[in-house]
N, C-alpha and C positions, 0 to 999 in steps of 0.2 A: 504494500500500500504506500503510495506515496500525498502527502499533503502539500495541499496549493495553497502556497504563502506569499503574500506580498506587501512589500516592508516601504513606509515612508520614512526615509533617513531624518532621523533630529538635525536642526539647524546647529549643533554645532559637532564635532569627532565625540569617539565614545573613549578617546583620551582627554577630553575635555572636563575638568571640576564640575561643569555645568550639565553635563548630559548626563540624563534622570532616570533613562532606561529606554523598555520598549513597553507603550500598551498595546495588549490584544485587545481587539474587539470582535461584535460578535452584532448584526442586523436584526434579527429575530429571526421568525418566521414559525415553526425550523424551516429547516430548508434556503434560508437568505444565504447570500455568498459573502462573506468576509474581504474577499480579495475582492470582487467590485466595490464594496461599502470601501474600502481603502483606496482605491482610483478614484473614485467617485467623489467622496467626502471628507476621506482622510487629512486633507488639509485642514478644512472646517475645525475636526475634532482637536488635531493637532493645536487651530490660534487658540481655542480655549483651555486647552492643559498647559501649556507651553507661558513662559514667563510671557509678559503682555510689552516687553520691548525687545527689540530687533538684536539681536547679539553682537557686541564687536567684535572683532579678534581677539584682545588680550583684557579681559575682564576677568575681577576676583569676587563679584558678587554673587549671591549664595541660589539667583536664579536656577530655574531648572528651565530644560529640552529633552522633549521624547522622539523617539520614533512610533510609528503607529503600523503596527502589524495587523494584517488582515489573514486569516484564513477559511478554508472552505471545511467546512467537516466531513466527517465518513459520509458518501454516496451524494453528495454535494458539488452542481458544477464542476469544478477542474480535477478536483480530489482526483485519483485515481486508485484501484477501479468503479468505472461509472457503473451505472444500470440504467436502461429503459423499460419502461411497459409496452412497447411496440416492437413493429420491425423494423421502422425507417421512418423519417420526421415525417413525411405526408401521410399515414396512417394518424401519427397523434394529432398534425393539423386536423385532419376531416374529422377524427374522433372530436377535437372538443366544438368545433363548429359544429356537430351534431349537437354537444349539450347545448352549445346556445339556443339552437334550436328549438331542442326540448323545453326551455327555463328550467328555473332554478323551482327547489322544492316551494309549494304555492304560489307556482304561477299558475296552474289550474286545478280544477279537480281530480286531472292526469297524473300531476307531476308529482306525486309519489310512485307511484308505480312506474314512470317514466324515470326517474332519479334511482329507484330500488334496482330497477333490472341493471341498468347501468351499473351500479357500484357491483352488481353481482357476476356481472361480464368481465371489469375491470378488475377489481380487484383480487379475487382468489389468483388471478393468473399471473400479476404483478406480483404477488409479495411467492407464489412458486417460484419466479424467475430469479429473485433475489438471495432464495432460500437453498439455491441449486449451489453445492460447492465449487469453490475456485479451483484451477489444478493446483494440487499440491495443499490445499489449503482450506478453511472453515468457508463456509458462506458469506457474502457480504451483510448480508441482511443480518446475522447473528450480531451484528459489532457497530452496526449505523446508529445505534440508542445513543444518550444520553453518557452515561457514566465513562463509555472508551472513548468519549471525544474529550474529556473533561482529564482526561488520562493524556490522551497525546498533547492539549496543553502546557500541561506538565515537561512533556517532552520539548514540547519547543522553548518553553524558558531555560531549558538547561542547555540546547542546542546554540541558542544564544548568548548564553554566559560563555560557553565553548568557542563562540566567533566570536566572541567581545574581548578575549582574554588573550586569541589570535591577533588580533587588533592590534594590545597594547602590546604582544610583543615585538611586533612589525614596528612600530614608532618607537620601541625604546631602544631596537638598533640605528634610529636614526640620530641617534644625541651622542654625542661624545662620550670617550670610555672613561674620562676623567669628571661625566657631569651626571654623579651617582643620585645627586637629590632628584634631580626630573626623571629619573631613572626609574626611581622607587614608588615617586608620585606615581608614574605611569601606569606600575604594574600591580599597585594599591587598588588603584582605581577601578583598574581593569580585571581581575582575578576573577575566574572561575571559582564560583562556591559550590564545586562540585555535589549534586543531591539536595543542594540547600537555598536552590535558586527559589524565588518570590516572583508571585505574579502578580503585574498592574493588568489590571482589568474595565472594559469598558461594555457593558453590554445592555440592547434591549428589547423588552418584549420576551420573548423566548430564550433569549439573550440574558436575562435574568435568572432562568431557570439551569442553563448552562454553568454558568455564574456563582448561583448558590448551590449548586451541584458540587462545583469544583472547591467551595467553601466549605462544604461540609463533609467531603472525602480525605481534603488534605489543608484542615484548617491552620496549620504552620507555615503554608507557602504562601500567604497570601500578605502583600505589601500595601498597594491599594487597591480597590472594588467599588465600581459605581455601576447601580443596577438600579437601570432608567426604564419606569412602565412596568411596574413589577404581578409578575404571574405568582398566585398560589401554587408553591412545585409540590405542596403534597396533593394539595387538589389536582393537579396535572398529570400526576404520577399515578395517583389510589382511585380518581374519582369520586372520592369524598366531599364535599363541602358543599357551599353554594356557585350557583353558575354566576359566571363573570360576566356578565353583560346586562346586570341591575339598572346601570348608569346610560344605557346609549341611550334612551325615549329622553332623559333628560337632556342630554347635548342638544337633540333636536327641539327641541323645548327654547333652546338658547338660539334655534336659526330663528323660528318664530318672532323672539324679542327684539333678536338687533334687525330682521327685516323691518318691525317698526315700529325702532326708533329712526331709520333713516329713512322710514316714508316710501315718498315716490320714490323717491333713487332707489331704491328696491324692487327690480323685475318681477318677485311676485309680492308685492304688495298690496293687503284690502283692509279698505276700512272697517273698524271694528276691534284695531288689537291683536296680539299677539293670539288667543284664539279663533279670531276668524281668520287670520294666516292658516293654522294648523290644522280648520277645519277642510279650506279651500284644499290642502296636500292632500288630506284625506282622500275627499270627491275625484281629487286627480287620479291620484293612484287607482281609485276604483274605475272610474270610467277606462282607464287605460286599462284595466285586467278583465272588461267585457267586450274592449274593441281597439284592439292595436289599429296603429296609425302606420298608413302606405304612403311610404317618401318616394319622391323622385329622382333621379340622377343630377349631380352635380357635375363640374370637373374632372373633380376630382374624386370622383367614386361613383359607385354604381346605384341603383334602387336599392333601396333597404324596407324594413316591417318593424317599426320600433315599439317594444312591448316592457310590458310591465317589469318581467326581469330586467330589461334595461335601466328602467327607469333604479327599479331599488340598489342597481348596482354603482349609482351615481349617490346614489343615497345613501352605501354603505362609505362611498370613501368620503363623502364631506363629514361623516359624522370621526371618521379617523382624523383626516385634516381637516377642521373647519376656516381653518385662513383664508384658503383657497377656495377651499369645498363648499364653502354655503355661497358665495356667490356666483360659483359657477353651478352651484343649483337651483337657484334662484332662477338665474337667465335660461335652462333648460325645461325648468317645470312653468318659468312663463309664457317661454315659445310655445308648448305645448298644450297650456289655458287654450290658444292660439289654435291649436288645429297644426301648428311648425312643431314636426321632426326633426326637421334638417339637422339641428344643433346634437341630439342626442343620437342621431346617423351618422355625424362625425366624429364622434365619442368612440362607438361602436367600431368603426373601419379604424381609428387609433389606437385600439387596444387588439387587433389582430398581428400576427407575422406571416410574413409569404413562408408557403411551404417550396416554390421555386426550387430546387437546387441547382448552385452555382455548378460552373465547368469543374473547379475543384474540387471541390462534394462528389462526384461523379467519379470523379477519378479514385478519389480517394474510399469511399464508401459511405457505408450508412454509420450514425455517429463516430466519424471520424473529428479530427477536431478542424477540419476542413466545411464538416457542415455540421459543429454548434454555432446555437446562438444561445446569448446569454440568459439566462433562465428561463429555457426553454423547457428543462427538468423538476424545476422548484418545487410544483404542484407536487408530484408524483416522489420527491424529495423528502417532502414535507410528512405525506404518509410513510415512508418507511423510515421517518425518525418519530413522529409521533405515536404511531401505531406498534412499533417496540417498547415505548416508553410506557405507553397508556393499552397494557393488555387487556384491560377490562372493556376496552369497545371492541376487539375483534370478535366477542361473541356474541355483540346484538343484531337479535333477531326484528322481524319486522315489527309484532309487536309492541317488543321492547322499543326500537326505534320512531315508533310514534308517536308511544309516550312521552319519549325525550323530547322528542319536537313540538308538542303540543303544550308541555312545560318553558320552551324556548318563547315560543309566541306570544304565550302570555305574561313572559317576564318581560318580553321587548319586542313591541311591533315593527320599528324600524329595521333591528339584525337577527330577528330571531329567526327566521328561516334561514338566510344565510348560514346564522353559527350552527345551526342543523347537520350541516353538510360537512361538518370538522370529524362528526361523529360516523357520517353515513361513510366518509370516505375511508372509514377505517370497518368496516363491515365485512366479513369474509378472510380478512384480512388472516395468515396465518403462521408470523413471524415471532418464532420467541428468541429471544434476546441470550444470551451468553451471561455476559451479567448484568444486572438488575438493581436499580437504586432503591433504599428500603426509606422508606418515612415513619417518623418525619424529618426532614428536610434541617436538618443545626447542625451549628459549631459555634465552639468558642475559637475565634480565628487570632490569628497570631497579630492583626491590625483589626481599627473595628471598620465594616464596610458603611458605606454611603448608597442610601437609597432616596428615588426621586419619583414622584410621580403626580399626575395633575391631579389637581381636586376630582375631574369630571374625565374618564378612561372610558372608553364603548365597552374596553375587554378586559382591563389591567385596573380594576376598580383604587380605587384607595383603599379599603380593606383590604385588599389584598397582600398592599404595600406593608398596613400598619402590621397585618399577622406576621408577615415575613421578618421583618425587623424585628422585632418581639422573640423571635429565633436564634439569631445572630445577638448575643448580649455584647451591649457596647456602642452596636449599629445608631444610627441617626437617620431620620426620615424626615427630608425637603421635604416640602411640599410645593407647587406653581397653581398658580391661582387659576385657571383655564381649563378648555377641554379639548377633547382629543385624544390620539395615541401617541404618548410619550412626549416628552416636552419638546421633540422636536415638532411636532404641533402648531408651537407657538413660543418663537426664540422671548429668552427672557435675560438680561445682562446680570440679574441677580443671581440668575440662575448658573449662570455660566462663570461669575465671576468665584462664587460656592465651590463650584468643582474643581475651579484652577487652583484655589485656596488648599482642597483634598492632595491635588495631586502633587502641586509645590513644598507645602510644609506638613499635611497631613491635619489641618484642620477642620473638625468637623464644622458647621454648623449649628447654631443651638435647639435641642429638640423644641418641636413645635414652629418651625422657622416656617413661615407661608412668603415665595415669592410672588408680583405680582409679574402678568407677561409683558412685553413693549407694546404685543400690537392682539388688537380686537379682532374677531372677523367681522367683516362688513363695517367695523365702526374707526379700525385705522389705528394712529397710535396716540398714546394721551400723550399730554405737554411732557412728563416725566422721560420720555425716551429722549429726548434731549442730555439726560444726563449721564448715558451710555461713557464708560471709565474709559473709551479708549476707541478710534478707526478701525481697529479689527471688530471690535463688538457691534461697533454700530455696523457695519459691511453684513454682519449676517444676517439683517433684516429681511433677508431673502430665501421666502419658504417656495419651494418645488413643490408642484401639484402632480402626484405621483398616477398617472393615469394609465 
């Protein structure tokens, strides 16, 4: 097996007094790729842990500099060895175009039985192919959980204490044999602490679960931990507790509001208050689930039939991001007051990928790395790390599976069908794990970890946060004033300022600390962002609408 790592260098040598180390990070999902999140974002993460000025050359100040490592986990993107559920990418294309097809569970009176037989096509045959042994070697599906990825962790911080220690002793034949103090500095610095390396950690979402996995196997290696949007990992792992999605009908509670307060400037705006908003979505939503709407050809795309699944799939991610997300749902659900598709037809041909394959695909073959694309496996990623993790859904039956769903709905009209489909996609499913994380979910960790999460999570409640911390003795739990998934949500300069503070000196927080964010959706940013500590802080005022 080999692991796909990719390393953003600290702004200064790792001969340098200043340089702090490497954080890992980790996306969520499961299934999120580490190494894209590190191309992607990695600098972002980097200005906020990173001392908040430019480094000179010859400075004695007690700043810090990281690098930011990304990796992919077992059966994850680049990792090697992959797995698909198909034969070749235009199988999986037409396969999930067929789900859209179909919608999602409650888009009709069909779409359970349409959603069931599907997970029963798909998934027994997926997690066989996974289950099937390597030559010479265990299955991969035995080893994609949780607990060996939090293992090879481990391996990479000591893999790099091993290049770190290479490092220093490459520069300390570069100094004179008579200039023993820089000599020793160097190799101070630089040393291998063979078996005794510490991990900085950055994780979220799923990411947390990784995280407090890895805190609670090997609670001595841990230096710093920031575990942003935090999941119940004993709920995650046992299926115990309460379902995480208490909060989303509130998020959208909060589009209702700020549409109006801002009035007209709100696409779908109606007189009467933040209830007759919510009643008018309602009406939408229904009329669209008795009579989809027939678009016409653009330019740039062909006819489309925009339905009801469309519509809640635009509704699931504004309640994730609502920066972005509520007023590009605003302008979707008032074109379509309208009788106008168009907007939510563009939505839809934006979240497809060509199954095409290129001259080099051809040549090459079927998942060659000639013809990946980038998370084009995720989904199907994401089942065979969650479905080893969480063995208690591989054996629900339909029954059972309706019940769940019927408990999902009526906890949350907004994502309850959707989060439905976490459990269906693990249905049939027949992967057991090597080994096995036992809950509950502690350690007393050799530093205490930092946890972060918004008041208002669709999936990553704040109870969540509070039970997790309450695990971890020592731990402190931010709070960010706002809603969303994760505080990347909604950049907040207190927030980021908190973290840099953890990862520089190792200061916490004081329990009970609620930051406020810079910017509203829909409503913008108060006079107070102005007071952003610094040009990198304020620069990241810029959220991505992850479509």
């Amino acid at each position: 097996m080999a692991i796909a790592i990719a390393r953003l260098p600290a702004k200064v040598p790792v001969t340098d007094p200043r340089y702090g180390g490497a954080i890992l990070i980790n996306p969520g999902g499961p299934g999120g790729s580490g190494v894209a999140q590190a191309l992607e974002v990695g600098r972002n993460l980097q200005t906020i842990a990173d001392a908040n000025i430019v480094p000179a050359e010859v400075d004695q100040s007690s700043d810090l500099y990281f690098d930011i490592i990304g990796f992919d986990p077992r059966g994850v993107n680049n990792t090697t060895p992959g797995f698909s559920c198909f034969p070749d990418l235009s199988s999986q294309r037409n396969w999930e175009l067929q789900a859209e097809a179909d919608g999602m569970l409650g888009s009709s009176a069909e779409s359970f039985m349409r959603n069931w037989q599907r997970a029963m096509a798909l998934n027994p045959s997926c997690s066989q192919g996974i289950s099937t042994p390597l030559a010479g070697g265990d299955a991969l599906g035995e080893h994609t959980n949780t607990p060996p990825v939090a293992r090879d962790m481990l391996e990479i911080i000591e893999r790099h204490g091993e290049w770190r220690q290479k490092q220093g002793l490459e520069a300390q034949q570069q100094h004179k044999a008579n200039d023993l103090a820089a000599q020793q500095s160097i190799l101070s610095k630089t040393r291998w602490h063979r078996g005794q390396e510490k991990l900085l950690y950055w994780g979220r979402s799923y990411g947390t679960v990784l995280g407090a996995t890895f805190a609670a196997l090997f609670p001595d290696r841990v230096e710093r931990m920031v575990l942003d949007a935090v999941v119940d990992a004993d709920k995650y792992y046992s299926g115990v507790g309460p379902e995480p999605i208490g909060d989303a009908d509130a998020i959208f509670d909060k589009f209702s509001l700020y549409c109006n307060i801002i009035g007209t400037e709100c696409p779908f705006y109606a007189e009467g208050g933040p209830a007759a908003i919510k009643e008018m979505y309602k009406e939408l939503e229904s009329t669209l689930y008795n009579s989809s709407i027939a678009v016409l050809p653009s330019e740039t795309r062909g006819p489309e039939v925009v339905t009801w699944s469309d519509l809640k799939v635009v509704l699931r991610i504004a309640v994730y991001q609502p920066l972005a997300g509520f007023t590009y749902l605003a302008g979707i659900a008032g074109d379509l007051l309208k009788g106008d598709g168009s907007g939510l037809a563009d939505f839809k041909l934006g979240r497809r990928s060509s199954s095409c394959p290129s001259d080099e695909c051809l040549i090459a073959g079927p998942w060659s790395s000639e013809c990946e694309a980038l998370g084009q496996n995720e989904l199907y990623s994401s089942s065979a790390i969650l479905c080893s993790d969480a063995e208690y859904m591989q054996s629900t039956d339909e029954q059972d599976f309706q019940r769940h769903w019927r408990d999902l709905q009526e906890l949350s009209s907004v994502i309850g069908d959707y989060w439905a489909h976490t459990r269906l996609d693990c249905a049939g499913w027949s992967v057991k794990p090597k080994w096995k994380m036992q809950v509950p979910v502690t350690g007393n960790t050799s530093f205490p970890l930092l946890f972060v999460n918004n008041i208002l999570d669709p999936v990553t409640p704040l109870a969540s946060a509070k039970k997790m911390s309450s695990a971890f003795p020592g731990s402190v739990l931010l709070q960010q004033d706002s809603e969303g998934h994760s505080t990347l949500a909604a950049p907040s300069t207190c927030v980021d300022q908190s973290i840099r503070k953890y990862f520089q000196k190792g200061e916490l927080p004081a329990p009970g600390t609620v930051c406020d964010a810079d910017l509203k959706p829909m409503l913008g940013a108060p006079n107070k962002l102005e007071e952003a500590s610094s040009l990198d802080d304020a620069r990241r005022i810029k959220v991505p609408f992850p479509l």
